[in-house]
OpenMM code with the backbone's topology and positions (N, CA, C; nanometers):
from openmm import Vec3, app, unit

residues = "UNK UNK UNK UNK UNK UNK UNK UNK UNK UNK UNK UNK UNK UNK UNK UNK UNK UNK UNK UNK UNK UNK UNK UNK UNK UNK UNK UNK UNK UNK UNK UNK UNK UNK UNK UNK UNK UNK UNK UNK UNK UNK UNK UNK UNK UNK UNK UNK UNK UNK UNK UNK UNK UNK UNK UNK UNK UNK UNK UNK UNK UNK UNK UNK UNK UNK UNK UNK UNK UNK UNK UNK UNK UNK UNK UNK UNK UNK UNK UNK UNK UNK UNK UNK UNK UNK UNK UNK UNK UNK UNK UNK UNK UNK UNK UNK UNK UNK UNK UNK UNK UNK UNK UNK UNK UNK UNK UNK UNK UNK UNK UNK UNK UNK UNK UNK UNK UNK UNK UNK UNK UNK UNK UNK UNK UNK UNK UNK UNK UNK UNK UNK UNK".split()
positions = [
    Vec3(13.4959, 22.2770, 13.6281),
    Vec3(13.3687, 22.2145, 13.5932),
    Vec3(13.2776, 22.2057, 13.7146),
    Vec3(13.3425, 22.1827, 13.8168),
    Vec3(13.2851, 22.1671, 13.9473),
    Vec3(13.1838, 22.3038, 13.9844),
    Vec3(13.2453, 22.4144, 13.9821),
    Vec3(13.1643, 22.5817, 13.9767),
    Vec3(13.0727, 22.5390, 13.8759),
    Vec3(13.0841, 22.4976, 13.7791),
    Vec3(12.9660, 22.5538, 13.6659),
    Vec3(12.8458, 22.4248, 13.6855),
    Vec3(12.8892, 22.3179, 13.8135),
    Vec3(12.7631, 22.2618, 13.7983),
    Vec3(12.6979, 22.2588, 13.9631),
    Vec3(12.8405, 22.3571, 14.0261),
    Vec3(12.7440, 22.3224, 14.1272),
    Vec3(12.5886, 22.3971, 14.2184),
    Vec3(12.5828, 22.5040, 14.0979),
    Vec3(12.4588, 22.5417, 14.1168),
    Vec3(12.3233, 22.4538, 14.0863),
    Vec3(12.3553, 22.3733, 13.9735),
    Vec3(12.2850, 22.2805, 13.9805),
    Vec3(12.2415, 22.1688, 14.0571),
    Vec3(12.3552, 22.1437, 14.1250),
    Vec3(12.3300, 22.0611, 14.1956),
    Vec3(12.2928, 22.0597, 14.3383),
    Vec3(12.3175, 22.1942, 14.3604),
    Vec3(12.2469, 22.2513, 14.5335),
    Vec3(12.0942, 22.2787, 14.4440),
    Vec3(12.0507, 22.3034, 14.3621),
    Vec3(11.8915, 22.3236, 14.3233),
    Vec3(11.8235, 22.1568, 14.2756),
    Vec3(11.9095, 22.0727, 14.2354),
    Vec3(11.9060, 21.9211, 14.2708),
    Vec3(11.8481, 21.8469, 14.4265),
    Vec3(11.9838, 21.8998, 14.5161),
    Vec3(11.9628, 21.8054, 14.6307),
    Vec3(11.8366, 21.9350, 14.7101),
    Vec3(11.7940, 22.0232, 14.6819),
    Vec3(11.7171, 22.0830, 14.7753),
    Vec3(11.5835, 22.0917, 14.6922),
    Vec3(11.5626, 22.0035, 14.5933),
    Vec3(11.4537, 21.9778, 14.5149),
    Vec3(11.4145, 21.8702, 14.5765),
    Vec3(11.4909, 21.7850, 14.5704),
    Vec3(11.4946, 21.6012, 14.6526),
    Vec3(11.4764, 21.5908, 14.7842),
    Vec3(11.5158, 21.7200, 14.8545),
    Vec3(11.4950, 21.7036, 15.0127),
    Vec3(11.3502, 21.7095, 15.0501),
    Vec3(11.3153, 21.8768, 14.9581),
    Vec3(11.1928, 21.9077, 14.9821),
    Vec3(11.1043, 21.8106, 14.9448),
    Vec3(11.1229, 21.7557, 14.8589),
    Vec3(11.0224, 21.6471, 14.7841),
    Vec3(10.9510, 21.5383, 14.9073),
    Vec3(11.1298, 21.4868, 14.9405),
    Vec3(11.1180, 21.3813, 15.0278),
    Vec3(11.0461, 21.4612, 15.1900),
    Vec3(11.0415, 21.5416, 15.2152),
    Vec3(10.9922, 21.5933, 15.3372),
    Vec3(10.8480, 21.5980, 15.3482),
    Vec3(10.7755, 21.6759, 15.1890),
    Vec3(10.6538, 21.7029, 15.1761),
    Vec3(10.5929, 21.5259, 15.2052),
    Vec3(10.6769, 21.4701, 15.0962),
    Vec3(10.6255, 21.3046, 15.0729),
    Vec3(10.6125, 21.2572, 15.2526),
    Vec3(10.7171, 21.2747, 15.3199),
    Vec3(10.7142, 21.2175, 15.4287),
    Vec3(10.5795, 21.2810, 15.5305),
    Vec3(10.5923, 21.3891, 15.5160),
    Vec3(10.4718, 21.4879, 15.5901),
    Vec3(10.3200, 21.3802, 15.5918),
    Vec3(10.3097, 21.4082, 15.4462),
    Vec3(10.2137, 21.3160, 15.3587),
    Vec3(10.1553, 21.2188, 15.3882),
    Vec3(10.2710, 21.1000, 15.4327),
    Vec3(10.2555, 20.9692, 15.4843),
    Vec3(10.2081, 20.9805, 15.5900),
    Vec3(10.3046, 21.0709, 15.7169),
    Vec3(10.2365, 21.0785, 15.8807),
    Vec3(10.1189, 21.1417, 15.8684),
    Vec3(10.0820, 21.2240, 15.8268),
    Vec3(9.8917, 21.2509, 15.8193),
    Vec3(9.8348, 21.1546, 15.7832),
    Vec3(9.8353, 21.0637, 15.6755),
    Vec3(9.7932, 20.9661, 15.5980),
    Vec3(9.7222, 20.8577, 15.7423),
    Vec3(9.8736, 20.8618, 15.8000),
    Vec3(9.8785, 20.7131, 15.8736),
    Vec3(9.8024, 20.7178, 15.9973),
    Vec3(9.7606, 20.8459, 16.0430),
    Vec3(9.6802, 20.8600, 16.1717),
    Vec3(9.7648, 20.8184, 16.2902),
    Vec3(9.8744, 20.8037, 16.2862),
    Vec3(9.9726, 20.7874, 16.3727),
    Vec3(10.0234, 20.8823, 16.4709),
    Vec3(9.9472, 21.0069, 16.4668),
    Vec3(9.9957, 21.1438, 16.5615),
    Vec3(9.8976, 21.1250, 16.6800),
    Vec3(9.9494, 21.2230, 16.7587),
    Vec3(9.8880, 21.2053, 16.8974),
    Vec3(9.7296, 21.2302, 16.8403),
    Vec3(9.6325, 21.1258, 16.9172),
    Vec3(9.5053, 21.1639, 16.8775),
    Vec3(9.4272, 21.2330, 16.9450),
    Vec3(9.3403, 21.2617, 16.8784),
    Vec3(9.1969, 21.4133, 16.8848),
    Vec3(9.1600, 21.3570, 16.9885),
    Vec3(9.1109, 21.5113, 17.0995),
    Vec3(9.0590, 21.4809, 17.2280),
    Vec3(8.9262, 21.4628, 17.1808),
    Vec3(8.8021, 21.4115, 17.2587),
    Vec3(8.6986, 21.3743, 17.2588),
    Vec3(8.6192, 21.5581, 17.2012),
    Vec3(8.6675, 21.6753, 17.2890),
    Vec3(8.5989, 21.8326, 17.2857),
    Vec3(8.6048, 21.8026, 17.1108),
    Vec3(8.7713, 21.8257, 17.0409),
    Vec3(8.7824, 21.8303, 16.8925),
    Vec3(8.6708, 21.7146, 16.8183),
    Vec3(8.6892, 21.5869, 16.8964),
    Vec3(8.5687, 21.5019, 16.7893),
    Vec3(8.4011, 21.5349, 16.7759),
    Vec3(8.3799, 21.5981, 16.8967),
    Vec3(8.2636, 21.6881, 16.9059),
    Vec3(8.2623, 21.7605, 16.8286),
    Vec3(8.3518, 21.8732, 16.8403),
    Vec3(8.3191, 22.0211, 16.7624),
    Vec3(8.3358, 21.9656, 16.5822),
    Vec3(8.4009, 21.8447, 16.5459),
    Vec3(8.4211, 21.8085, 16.4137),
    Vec3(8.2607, 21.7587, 16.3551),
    Vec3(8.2136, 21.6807, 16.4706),
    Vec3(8.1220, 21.6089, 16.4316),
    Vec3(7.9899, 21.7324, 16.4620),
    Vec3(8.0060, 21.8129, 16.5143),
    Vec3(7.9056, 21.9688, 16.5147),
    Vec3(7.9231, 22.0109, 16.3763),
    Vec3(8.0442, 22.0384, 16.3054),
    Vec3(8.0737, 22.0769, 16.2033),
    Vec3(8.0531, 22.0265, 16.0598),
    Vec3(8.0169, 21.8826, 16.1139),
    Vec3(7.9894, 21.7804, 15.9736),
    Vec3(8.1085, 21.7128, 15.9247),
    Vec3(8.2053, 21.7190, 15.9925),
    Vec3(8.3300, 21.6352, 15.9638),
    Vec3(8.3473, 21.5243, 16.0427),
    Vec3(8.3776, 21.4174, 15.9417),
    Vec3(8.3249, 21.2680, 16.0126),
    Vec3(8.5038, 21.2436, 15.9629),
    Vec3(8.5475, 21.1351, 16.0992),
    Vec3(8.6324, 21.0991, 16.0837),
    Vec3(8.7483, 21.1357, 16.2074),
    Vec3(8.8554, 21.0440, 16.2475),
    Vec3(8.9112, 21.1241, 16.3943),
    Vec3(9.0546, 21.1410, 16.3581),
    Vec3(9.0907, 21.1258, 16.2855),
    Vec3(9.2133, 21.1342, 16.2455),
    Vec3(9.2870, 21.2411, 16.2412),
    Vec3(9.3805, 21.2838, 16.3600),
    Vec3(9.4413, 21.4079, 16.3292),
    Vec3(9.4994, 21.4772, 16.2500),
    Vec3(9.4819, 21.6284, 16.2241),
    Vec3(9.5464, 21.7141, 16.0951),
    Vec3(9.4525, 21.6786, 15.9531),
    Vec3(9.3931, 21.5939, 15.9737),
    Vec3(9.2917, 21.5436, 15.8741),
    Vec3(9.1582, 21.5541, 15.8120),
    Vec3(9.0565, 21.6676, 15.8783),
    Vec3(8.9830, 21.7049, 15.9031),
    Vec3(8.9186, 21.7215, 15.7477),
    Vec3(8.9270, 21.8045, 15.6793),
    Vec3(8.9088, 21.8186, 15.5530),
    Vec3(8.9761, 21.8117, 15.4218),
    Vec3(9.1088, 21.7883, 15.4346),
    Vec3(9.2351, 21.7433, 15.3522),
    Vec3(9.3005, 21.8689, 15.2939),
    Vec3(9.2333, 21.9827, 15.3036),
    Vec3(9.3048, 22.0719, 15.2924),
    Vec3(9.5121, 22.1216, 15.3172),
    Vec3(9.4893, 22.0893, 15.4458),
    Vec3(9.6446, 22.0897, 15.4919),
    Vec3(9.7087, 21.9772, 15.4257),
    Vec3(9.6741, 21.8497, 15.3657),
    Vec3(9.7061, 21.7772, 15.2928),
    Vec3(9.7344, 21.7664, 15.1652),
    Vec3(9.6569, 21.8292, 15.1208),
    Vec3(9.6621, 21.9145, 14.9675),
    Vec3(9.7675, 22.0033, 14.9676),
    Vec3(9.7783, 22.1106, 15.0756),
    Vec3(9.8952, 22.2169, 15.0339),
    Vec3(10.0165, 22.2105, 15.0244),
    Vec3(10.0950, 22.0664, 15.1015),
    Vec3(10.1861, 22.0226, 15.1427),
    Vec3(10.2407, 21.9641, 14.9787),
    Vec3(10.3937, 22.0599, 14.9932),
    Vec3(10.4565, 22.0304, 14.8266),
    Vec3(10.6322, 22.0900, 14.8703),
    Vec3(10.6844, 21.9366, 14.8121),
    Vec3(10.8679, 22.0431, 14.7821),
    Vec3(10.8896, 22.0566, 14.6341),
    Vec3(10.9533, 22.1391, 14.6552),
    Vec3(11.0143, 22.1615, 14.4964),
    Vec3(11.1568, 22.2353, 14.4995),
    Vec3(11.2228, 22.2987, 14.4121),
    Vec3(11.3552, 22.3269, 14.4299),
    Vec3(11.3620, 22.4831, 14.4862),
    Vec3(11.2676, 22.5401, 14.5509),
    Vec3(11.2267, 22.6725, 14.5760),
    Vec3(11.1565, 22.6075, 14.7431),
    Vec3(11.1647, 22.5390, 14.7923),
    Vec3(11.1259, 22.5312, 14.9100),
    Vec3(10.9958, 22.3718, 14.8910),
    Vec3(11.0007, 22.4115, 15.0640),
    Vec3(10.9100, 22.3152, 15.1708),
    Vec3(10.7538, 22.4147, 15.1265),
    Vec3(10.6349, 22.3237, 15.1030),
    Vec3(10.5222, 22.4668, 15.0949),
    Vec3(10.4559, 22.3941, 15.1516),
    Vec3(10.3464, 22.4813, 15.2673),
    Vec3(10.1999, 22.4435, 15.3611),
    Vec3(10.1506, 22.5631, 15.3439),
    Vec3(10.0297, 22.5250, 15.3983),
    Vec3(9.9549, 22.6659, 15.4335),
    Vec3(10.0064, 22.6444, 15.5997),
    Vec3(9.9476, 22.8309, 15.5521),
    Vec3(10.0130, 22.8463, 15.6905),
    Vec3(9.9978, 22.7540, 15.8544),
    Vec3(9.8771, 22.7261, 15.8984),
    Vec3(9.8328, 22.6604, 15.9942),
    Vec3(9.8735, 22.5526, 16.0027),
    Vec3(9.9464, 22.4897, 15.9111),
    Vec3(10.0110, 22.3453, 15.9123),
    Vec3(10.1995, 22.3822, 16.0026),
    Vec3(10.1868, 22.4669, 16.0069),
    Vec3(10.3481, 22.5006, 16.0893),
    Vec3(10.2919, 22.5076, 16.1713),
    Vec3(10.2164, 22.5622, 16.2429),
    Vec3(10.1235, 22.5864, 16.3553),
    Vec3(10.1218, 22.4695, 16.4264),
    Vec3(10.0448, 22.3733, 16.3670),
    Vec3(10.0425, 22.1850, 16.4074),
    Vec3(10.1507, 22.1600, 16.4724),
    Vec3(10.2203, 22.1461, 16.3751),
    Vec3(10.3822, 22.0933, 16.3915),
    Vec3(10.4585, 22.1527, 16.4813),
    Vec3(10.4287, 22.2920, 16.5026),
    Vec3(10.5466, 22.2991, 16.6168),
    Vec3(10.4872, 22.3793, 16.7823),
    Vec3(10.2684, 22.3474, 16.7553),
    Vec3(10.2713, 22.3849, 16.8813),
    Vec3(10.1914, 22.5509, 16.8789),
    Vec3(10.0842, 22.6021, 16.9243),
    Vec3(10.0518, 22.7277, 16.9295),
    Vec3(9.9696, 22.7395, 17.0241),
    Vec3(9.9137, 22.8632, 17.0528),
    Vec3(9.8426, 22.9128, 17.1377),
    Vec3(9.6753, 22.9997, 17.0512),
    Vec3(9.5621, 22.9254, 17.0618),
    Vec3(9.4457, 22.9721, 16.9947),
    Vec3(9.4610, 23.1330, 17.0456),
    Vec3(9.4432, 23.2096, 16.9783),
    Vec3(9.3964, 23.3632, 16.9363),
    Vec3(9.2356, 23.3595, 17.0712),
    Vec3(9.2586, 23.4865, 17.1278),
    Vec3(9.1104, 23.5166, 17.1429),
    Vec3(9.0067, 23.5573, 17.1070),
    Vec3(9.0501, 23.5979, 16.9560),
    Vec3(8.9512, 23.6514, 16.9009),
    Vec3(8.9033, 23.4764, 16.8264),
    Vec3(8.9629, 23.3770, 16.8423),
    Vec3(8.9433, 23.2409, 16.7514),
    Vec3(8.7831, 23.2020, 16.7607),
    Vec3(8.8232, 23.1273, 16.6194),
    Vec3(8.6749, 23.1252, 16.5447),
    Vec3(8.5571, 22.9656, 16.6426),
    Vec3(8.7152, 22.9504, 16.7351),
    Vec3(8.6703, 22.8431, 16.8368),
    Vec3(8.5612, 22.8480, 16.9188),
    Vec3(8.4688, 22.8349, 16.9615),
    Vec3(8.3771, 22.7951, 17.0939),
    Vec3(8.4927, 22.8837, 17.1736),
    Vec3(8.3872, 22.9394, 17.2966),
    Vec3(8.5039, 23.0186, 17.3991),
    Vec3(8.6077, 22.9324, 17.4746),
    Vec3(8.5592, 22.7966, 17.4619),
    Vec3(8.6217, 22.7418, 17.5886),
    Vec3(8.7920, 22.7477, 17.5137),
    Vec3(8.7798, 22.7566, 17.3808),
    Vec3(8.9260, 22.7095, 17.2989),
    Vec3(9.0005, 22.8639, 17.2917),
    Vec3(8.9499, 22.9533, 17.3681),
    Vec3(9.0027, 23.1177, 17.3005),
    Vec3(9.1324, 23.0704, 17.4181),
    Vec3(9.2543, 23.1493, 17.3719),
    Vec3(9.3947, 23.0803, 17.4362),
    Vec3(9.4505, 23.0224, 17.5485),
    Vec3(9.4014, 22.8861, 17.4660),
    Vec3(9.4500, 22.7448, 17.4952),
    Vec3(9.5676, 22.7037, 17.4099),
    Vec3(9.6453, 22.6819, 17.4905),
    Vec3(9.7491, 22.6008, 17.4403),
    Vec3(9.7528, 22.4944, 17.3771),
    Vec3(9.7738, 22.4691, 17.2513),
    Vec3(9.7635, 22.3517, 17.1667),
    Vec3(9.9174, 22.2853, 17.1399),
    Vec3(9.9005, 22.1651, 17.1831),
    Vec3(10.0629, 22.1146, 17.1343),
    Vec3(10.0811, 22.0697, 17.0448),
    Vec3(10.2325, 21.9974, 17.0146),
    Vec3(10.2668, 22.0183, 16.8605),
    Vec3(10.2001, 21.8776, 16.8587),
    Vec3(10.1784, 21.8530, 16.7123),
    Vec3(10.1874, 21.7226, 16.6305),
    Vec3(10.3153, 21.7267, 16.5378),
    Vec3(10.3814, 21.6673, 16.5485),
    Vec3(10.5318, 21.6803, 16.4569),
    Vec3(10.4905, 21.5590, 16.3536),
    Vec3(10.5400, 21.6709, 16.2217),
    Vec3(10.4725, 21.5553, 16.1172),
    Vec3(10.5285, 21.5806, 15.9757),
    Vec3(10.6397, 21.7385, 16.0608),
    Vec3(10.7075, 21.7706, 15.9339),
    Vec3(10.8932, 21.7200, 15.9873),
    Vec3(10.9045, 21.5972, 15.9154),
    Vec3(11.0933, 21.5230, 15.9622),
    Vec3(11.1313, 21.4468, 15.8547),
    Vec3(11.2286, 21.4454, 15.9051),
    Vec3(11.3015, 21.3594, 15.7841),
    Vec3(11.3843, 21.2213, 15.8441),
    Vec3(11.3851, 21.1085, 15.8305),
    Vec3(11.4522, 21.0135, 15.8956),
    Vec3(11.5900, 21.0351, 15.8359),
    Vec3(11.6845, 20.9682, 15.9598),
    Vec3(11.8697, 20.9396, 15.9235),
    Vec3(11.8646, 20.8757, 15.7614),
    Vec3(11.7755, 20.7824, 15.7961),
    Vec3(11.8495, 20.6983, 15.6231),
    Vec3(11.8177, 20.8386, 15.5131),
    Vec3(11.6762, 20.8698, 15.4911),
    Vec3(11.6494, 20.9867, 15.3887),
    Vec3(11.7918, 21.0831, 15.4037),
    Vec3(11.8174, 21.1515, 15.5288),
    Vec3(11.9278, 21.2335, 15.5141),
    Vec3(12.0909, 21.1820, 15.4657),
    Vec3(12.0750, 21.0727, 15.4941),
    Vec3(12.2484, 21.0197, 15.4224),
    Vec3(12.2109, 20.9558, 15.3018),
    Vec3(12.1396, 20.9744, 15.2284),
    Vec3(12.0508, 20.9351, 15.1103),
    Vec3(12.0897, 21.0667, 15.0435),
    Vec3(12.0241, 21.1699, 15.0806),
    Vec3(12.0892, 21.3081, 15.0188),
    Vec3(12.2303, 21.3150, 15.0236),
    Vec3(12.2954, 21.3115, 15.1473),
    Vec3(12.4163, 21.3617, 15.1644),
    Vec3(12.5006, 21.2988, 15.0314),
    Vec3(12.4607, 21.1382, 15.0512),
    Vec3(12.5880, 21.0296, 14.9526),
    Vec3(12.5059, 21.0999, 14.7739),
    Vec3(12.4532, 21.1216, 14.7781),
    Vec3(12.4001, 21.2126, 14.6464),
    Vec3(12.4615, 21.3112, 14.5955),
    Vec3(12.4610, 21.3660, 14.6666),
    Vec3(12.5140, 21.5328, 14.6600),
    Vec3(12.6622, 21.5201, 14.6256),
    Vec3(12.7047, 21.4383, 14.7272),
    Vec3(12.9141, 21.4114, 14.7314),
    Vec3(12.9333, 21.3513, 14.6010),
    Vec3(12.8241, 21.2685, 14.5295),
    Vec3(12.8403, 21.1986, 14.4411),
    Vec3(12.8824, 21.2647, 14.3302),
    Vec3(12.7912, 21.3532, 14.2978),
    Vec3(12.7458, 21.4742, 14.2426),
    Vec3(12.8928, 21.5624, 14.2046),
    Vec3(12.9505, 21.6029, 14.3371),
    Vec3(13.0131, 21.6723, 14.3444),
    Vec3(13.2015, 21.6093, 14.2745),
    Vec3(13.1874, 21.4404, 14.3083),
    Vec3(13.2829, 21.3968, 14.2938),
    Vec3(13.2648, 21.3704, 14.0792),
    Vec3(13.1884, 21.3435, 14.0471),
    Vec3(13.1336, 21.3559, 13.9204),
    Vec3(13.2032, 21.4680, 13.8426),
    Vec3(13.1748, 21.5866, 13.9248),
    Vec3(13.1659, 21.7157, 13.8679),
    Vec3(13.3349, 21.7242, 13.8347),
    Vec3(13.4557, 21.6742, 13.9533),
    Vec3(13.5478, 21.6879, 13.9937),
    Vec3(13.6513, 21.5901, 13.8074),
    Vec3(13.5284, 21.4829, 13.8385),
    Vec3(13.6028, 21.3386, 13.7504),
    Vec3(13.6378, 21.4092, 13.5990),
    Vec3(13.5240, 21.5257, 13.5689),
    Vec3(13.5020, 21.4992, 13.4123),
    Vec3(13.5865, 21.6106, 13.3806),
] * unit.nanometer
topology = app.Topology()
chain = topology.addChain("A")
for resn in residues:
    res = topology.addResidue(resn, chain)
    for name in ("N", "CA", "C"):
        topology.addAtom(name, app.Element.getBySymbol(name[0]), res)
C-alpha cells in the first residue's frame, strides 16, 4: 500500500513546501525587512514614477509571479537574480553608472527550521499511515 501511495505523497509534501516557500517569499517582500534601497535606486525609482522605497517592491510584479504548487517554486526570472546576487549586463537598460556593477543578494527566498520539520513530521506521517492500513 505504501508504493501505491507514495507517489502521492512526494506530490503532497512538494506541493506544501512550495506553497509554504512562495507564501514565505511573499511575506519578506511584504515586510520591507531586506537590506534597503540605496539613495542612486530611490532616485532612478522616483525618475521613473515609482513612489515608494521598499525593496524588490517597485511595481509588484516580482510579487505577483511568486507561486508553489506540486510542479515547483515559480518567479520570474529576475527574482533569482535578487536573491542570490548578480552582476548588471552592459548592455543594461540602467543609467551607465549601473552597466556591471555588482548587485548583492537580498535573500527572500527560505524556509525556517519549524516550516521544515513541519514537512518532514508530515510526510513520515504519511508514510507511517500508508504502512498502518
Amino acid at each position: 500500500k505504501l508504493v501505491r501511495r507514495y507517489k502521492k505523497l512526494i506530490e503532497n509534501a512538494s506541493k506544501d513546501v512550495h506553497k509554504a516557500a512562495a507564501k514565505t517569499a511573499k511575506q519578506i517582500i511584504k515586510s520591507g525587512s531586506l537590506r534597503p534601497l540605496r539613495q542612486s535606486t530611490i532616485d532612478l525609482r522616483k525618475r521613473d514614477g515609482i513612489q515608494g522605497t521598499k525593496p524588490l517592491h517597485a511595481t509588484g510584479r516580482l510579487l505577483k509571479s511568486i507561486k508553489g504548487d506540486s510542479k515547483g517554486f515559480h518567479i520570474i526570472e529576475y527574482g533569482k537574480k535578487h536573491n542570490d546576487g548578480f552582476t548588471t549586463s552592459t548592455s543594461s537598460k540602467f543609467i551607465k553608472n549601473f552597466r556591471g556593477k555588482k548587485i548583492a543578494p537580498r535573500p527572500f527566498i527560505e524556509f525556517d527550521e519549524e516550516t521544515q520539520n513541519k514537512f518532514t513530521e508530515e510526510f513520515i506521517e504519511g508514510i507511517h499511515k500508508a504502512l498502518k492500513k
